[in-house]
Biopython code that builds the backbone (N, CA, C, O; Angstrom):
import numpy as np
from Bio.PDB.StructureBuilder import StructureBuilder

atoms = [
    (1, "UNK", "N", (109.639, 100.736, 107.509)),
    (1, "UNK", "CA", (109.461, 99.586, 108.347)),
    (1, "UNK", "C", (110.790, 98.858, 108.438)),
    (1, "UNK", "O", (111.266, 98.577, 107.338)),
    (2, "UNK", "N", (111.543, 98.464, 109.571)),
    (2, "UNK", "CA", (112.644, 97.738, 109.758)),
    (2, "UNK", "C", (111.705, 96.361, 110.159)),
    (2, "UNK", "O", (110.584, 96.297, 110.662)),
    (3, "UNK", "N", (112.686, 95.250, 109.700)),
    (3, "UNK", "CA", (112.403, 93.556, 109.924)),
    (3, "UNK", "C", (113.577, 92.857, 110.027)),
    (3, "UNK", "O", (114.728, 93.155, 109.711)),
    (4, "UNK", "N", (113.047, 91.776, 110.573)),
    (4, "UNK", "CA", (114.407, 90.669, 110.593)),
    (4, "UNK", "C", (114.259, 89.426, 109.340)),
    (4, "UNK", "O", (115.160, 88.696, 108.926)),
    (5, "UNK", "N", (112.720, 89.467, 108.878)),
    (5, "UNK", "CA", (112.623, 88.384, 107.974)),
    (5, "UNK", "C", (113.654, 88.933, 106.852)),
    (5, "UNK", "O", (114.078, 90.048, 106.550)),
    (6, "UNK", "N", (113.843, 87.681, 106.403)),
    (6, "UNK", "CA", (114.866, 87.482, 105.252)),
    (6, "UNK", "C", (114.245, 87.550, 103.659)),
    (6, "UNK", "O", (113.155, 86.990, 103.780)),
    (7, "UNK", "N", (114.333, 87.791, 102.804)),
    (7, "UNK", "CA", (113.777, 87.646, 101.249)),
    (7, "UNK", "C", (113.451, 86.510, 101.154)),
    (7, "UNK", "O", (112.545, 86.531, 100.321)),
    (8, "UNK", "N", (113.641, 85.256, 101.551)),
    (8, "UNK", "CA", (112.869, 84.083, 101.236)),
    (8, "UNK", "C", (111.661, 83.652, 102.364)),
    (8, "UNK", "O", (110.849, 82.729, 102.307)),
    (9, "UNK", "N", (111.897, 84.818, 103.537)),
    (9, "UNK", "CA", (110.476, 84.397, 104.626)),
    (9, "UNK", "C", (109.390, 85.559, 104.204)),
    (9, "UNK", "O", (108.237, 85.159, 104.041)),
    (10, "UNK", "N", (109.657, 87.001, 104.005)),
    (10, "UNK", "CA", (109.110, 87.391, 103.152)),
    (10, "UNK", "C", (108.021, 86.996, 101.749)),
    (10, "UNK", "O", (106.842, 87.272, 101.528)),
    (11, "UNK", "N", (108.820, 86.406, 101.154)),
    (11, "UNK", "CA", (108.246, 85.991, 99.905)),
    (11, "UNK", "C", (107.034, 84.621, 100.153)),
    (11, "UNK", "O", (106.075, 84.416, 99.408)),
    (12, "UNK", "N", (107.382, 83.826, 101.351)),
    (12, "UNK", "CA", (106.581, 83.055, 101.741)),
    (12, "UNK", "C", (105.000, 83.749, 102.076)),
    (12, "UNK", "O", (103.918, 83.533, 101.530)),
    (13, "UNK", "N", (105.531, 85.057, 103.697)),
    (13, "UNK", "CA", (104.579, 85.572, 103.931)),
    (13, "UNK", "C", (103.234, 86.071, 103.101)),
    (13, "UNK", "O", (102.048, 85.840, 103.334)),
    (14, "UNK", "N", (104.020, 87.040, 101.772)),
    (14, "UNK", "CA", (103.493, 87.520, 100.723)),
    (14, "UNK", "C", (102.426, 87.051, 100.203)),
    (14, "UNK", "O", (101.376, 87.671, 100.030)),
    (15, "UNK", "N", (102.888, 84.780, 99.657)),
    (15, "UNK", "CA", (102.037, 84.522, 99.337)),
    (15, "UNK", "C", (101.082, 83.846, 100.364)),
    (15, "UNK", "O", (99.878, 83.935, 100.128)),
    (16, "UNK", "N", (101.406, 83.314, 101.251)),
    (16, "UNK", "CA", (100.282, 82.888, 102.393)),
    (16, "UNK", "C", (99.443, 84.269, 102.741)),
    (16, "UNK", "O", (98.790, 84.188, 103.781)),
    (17, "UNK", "N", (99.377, 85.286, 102.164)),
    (17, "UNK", "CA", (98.588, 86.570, 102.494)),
    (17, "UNK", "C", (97.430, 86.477, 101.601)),
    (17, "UNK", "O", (96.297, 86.621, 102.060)),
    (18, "UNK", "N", (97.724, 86.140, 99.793)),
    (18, "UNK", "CA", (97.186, 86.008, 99.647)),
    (18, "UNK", "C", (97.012, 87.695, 98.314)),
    (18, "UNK", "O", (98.042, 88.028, 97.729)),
    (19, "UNK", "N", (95.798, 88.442, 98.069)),
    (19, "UNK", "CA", (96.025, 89.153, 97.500)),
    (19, "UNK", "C", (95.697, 90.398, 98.022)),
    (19, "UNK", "O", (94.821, 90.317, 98.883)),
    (20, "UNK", "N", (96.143, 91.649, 97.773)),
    (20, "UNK", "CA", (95.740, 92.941, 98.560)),
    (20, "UNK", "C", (94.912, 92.887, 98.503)),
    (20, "UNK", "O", (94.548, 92.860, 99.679)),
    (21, "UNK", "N", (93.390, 92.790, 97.408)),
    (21, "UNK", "CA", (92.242, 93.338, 97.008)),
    (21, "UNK", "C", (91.465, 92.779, 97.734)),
    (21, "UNK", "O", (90.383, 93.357, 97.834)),
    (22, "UNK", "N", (91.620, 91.536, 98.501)),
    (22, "UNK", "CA", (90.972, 90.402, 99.872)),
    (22, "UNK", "C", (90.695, 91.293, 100.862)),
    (22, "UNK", "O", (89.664, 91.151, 101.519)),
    (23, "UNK", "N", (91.746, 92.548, 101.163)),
    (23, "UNK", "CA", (91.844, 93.384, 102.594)),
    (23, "UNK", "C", (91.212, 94.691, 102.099)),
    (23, "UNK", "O", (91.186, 95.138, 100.953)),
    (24, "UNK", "N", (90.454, 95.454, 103.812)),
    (24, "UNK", "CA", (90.167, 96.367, 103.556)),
    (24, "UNK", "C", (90.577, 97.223, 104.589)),
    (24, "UNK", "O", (90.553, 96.869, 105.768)),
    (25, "UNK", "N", (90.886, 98.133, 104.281)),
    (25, "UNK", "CA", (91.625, 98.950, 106.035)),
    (25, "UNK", "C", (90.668, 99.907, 106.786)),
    (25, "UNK", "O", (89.956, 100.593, 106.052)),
    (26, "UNK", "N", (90.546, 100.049, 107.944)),
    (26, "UNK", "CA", (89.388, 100.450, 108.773)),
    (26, "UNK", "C", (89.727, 101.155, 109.682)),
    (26, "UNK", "O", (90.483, 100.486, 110.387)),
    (27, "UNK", "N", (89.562, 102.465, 110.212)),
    (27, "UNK", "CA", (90.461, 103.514, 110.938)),
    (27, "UNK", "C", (89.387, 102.844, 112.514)),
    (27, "UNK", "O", (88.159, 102.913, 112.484)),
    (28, "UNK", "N", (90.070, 102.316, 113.609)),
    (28, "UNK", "CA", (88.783, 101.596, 114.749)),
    (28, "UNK", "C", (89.312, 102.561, 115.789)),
    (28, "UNK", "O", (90.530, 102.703, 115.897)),
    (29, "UNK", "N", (88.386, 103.302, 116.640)),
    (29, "UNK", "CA", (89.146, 104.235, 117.576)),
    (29, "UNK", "C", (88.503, 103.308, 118.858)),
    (29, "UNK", "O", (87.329, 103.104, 119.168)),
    (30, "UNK", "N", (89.892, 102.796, 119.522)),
    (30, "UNK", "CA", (89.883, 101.892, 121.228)),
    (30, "UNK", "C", (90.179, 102.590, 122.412)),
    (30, "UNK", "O", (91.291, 102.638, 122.939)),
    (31, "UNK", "N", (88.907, 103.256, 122.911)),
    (31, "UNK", "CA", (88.822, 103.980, 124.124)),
    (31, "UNK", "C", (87.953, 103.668, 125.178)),
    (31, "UNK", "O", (87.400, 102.573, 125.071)),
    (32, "UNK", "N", (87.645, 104.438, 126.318)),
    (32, "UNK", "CA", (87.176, 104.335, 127.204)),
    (32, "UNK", "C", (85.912, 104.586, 127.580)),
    (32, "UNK", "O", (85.366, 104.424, 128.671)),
    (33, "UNK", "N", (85.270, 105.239, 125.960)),
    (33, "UNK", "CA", (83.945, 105.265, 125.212)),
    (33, "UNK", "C", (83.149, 104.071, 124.760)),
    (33, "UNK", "O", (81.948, 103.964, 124.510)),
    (34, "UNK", "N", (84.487, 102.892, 124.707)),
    (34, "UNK", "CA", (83.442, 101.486, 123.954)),
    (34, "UNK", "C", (84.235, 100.536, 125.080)),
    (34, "UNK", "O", (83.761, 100.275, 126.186)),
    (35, "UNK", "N", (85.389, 100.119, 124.647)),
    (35, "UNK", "CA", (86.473, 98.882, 125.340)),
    (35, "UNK", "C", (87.427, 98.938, 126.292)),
    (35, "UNK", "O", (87.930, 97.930, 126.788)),
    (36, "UNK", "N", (87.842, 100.549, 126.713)),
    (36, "UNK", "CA", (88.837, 100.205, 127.732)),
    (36, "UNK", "C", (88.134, 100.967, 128.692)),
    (36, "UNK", "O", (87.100, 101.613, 128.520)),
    (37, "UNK", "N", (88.987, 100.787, 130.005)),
    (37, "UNK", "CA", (88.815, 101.416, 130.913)),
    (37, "UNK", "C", (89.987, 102.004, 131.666)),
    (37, "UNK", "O", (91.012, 101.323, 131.626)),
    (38, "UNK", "N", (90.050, 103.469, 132.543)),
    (38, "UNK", "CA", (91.351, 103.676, 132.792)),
    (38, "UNK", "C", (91.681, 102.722, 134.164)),
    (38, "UNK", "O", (90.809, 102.054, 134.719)),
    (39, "UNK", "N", (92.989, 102.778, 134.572)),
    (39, "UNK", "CA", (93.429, 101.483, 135.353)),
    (39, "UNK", "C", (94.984, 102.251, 135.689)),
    (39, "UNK", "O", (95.608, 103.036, 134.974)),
    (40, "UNK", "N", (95.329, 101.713, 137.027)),
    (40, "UNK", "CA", (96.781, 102.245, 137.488)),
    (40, "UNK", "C", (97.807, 100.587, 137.454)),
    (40, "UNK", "O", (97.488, 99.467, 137.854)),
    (41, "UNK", "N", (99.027, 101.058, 136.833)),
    (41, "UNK", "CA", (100.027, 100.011, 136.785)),
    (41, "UNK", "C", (100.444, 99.808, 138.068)),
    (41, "UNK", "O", (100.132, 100.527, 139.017)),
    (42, "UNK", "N", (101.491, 98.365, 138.139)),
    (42, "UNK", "CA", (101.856, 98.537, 139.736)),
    (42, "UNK", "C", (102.815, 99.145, 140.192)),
    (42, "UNK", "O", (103.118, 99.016, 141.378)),
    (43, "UNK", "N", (103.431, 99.856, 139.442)),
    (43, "UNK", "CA", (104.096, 101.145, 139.599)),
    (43, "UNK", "C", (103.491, 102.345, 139.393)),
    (43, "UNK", "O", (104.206, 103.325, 139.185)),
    (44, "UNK", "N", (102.447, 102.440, 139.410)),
    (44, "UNK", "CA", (101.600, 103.894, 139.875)),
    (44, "UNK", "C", (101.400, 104.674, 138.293)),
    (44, "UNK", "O", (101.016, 105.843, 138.333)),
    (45, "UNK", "N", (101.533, 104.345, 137.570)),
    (45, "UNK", "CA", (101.327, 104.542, 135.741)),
    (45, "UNK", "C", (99.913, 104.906, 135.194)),
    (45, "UNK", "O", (98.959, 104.198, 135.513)),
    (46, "UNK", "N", (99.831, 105.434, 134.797)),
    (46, "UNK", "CA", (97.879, 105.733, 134.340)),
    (46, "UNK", "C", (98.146, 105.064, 133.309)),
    (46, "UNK", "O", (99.091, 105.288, 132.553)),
    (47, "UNK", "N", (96.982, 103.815, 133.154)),
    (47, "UNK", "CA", (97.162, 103.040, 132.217)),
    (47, "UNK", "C", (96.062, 103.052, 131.559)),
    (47, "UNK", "O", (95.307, 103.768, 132.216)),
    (48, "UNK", "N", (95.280, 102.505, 130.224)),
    (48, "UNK", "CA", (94.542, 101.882, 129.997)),
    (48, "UNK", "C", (94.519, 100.042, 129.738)),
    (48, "UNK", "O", (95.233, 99.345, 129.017)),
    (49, "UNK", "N", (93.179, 99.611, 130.828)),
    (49, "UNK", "CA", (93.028, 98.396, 130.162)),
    (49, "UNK", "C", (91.911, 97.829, 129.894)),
    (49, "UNK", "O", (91.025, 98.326, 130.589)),
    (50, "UNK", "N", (91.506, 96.963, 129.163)),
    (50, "UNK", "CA", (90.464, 96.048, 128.764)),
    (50, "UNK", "C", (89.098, 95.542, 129.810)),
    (50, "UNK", "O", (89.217, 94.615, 130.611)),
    (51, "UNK", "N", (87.856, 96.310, 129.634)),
    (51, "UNK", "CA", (86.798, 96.230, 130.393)),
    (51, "UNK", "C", (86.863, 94.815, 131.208)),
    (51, "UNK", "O", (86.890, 94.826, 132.439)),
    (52, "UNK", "N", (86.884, 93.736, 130.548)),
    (52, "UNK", "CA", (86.779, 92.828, 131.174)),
    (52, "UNK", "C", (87.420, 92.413, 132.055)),
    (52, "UNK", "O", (87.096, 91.406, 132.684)),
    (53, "UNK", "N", (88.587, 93.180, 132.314)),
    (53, "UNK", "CA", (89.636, 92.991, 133.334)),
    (53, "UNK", "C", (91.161, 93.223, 132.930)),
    (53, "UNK", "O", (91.261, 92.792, 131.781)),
    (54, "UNK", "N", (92.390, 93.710, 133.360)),
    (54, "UNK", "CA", (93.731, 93.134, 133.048)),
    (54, "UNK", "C", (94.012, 91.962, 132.189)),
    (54, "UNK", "O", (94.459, 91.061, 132.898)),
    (55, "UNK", "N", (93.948, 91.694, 131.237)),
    (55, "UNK", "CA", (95.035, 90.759, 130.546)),
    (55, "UNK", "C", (93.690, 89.632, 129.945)),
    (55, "UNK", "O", (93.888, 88.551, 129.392)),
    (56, "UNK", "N", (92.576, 90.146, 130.191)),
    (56, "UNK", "CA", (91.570, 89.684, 129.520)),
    (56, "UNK", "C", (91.051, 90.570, 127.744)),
    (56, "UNK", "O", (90.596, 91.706, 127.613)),
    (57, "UNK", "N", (91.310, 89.656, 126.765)),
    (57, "UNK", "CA", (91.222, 91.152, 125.959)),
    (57, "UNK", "C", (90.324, 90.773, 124.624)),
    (57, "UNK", "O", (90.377, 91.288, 123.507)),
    (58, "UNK", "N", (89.414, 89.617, 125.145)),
    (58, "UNK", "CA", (88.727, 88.839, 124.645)),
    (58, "UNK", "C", (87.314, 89.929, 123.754)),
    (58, "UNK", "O", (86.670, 89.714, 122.727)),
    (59, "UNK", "N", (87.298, 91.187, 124.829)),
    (59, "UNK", "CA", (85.919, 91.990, 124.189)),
    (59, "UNK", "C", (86.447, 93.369, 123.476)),
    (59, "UNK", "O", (85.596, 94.189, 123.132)),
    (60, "UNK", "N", (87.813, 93.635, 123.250)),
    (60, "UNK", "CA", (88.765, 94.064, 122.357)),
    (60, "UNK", "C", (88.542, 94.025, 121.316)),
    (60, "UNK", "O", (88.113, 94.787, 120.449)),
    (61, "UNK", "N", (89.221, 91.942, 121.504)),
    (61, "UNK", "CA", (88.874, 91.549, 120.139)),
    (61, "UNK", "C", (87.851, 91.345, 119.347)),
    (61, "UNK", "O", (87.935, 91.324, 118.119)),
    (62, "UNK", "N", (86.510, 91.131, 120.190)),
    (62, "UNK", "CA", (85.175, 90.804, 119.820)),
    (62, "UNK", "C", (84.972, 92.348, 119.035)),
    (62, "UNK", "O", (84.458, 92.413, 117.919)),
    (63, "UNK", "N", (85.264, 93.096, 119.492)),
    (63, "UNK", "CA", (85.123, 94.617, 119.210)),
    (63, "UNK", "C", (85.604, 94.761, 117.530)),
    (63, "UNK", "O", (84.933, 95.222, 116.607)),
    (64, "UNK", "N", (86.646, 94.341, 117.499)),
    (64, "UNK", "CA", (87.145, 94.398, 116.228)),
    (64, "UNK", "C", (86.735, 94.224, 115.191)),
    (64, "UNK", "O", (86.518, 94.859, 114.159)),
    (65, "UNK", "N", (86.578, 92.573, 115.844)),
    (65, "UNK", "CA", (85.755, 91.587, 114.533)),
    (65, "UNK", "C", (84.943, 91.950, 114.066)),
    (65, "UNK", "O", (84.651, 91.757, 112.886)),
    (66, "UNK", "N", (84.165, 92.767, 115.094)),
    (66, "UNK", "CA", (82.884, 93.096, 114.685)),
    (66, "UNK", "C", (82.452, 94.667, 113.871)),
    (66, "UNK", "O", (81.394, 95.155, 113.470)),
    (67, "UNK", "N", (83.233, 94.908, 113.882)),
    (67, "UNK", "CA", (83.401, 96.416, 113.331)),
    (67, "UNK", "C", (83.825, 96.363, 112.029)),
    (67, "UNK", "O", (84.022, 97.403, 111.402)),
]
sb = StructureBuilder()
sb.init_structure("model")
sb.init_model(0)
sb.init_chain("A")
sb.init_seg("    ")
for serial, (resi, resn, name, xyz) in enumerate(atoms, 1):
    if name == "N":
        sb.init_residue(resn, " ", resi, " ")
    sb.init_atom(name, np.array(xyz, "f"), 0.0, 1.0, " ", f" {name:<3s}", serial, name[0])
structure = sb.get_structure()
């Protein structure tokens, strides 16, 4: 991992995190099966984006939380 924080913003982060054993990691697969949908950029790009619309990403996140 490359960063720009410094050893004393770091060490802040660290403790405003809090402790590892709080977190749990969760493999979430974001497709066109649950939350996205496919969509063309305005340069002609096969994109994916967010059911609810472009730049709406509100049921993404609901998705997450909830998982």
């Amino acid at each position: 991992m490359v960063t720009d924080i410094g050893i004393n913003g770091l060490e802040k982060l660290v403790v405003s995190l809090g402790s590892f054993t709080d977190y749990a990691l969760a493999k979430i697969n974001l497709s066109t099966d649950n939350v996205l949908v496919n969509g063309k950029s305005p340069q002609g790009q096969f994109i994916l984006i967010p059911k609810q619309g472009s730049g709406d990403w509100t049921g993404v996140q609901n998705y997450i939380k909830n998982y």
